[in-house]
N, C-alpha and C positions, 0 to 999 in steps of 0.2 A: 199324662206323664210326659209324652214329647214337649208336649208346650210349654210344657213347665221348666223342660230342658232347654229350648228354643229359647224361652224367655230368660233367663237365668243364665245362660252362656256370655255374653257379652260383660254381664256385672261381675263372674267370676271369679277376675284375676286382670291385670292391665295387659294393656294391647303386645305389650313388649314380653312377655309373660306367656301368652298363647302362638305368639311368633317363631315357630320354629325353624325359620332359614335366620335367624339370630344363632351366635355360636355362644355356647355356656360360658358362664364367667371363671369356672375352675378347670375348662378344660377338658369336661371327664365325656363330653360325645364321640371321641373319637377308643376312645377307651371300651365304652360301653356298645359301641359298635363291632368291635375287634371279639369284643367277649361274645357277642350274640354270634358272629359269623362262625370262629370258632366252636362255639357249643352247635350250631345247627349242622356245622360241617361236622362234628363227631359225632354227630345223632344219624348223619345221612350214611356214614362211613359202617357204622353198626350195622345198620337197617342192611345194607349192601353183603358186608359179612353173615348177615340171618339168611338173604335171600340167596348167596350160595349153598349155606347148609342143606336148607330147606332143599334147595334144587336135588343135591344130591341125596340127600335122604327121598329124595319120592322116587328117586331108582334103587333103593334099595342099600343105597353105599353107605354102610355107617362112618363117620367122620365127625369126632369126640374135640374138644377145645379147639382149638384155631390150628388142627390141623389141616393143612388145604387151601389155607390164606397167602403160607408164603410163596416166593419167585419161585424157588428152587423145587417144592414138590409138584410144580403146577403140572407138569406132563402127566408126571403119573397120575392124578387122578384126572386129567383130562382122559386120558387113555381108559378107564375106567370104563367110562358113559361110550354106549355101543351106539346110540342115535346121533347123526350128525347135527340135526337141528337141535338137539338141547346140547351137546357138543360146542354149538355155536352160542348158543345162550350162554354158557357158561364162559367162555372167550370174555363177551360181551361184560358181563359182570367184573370177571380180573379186568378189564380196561378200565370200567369204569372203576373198580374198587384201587385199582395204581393211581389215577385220575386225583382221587379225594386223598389218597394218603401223600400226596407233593403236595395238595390245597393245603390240608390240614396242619404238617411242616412247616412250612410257608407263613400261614397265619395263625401258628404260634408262637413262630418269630417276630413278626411285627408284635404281637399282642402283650410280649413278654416287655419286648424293648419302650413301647409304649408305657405298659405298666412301671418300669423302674424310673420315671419321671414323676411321679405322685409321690406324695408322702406318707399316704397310708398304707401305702401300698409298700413302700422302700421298710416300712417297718414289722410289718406284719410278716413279711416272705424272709426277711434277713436271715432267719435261722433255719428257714425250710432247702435242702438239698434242691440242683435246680429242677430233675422232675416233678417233685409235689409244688414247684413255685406256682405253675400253671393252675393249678386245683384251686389251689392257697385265693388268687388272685380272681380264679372265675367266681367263687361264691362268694367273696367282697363284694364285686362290683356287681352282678345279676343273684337274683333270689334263683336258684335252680329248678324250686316245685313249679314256680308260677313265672319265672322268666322277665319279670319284674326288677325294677333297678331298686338296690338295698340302700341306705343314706348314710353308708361308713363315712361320708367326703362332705368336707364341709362347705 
């Protein structure tokens, strides 16, 4: 099967083709870059939010929807947790979870401002309110199951 692969690679498509330090003809890499960083920063941002709950629920603290995520109840439930070192664990998480939520900001402004440069894009989002723009836009340009680029762009 490799060799077949090995063999076959070269006739597959022209040189210019399998060349990826070539930049697309429509534009849409830097696009499709924004989207994937975007989507993995709000996958990491999640994952960060599970692994405070989690933290707190293995002391016993119940803490229902995104209670506990924001600035303002942070002490109290800091104060909660009677052990310094998961005290400090938990520190460590709000950092890092403030960290991803200025990434995430950040690049989906770039990603937005990028996307209202395309066509397909300008048409599909037109009537979407700016929040759902973002959504509108990620599953245009990346397949969400498989993270695969979808071929709305011509």
């Amino acid at each position: 099967m490799t060799r077949w692969i090995r063999a076959s690679w070269p006739n597959c498509c022209a040189p210019e083709c399998c060349d990826r330090s070539t930049p697309e003809k429509n534009g849409l890499r830097t696009l499709r870059e924004l989207a994937r960083s975007y989507q993995t920063i709000s996958k990491d941002l999640k994952r960060v939010m599970n692994r405070l709950k989690a933290l707190f629920r293995s002391w016993g603290i119940p803490c229902a929807g995104t209670r506990g995520h924001a600035p303002s109840d942070r002490e109290h439930w800091l104060n909660k947790i009677a052990h310094a070192g998961v005290r400090r664990r938990a520190e460590l998480f709000y950092q890092h979870l403030d960290g991803l939520q200025i990434l995430r900001r950040q690049v989906r402004g770039e990603f937005l401002a990028e996307s209202r440069k395309h066509k397909a894009v300008k048409g599909a989002s037109s009537a979407n309110p700016e929040g759902a723009q973002s959504t509108t836009v990620l599953s245009m340009v990346l397949d969400t199951d498989t993270g695969k680029t979808r071929s709305y762009f011509p």
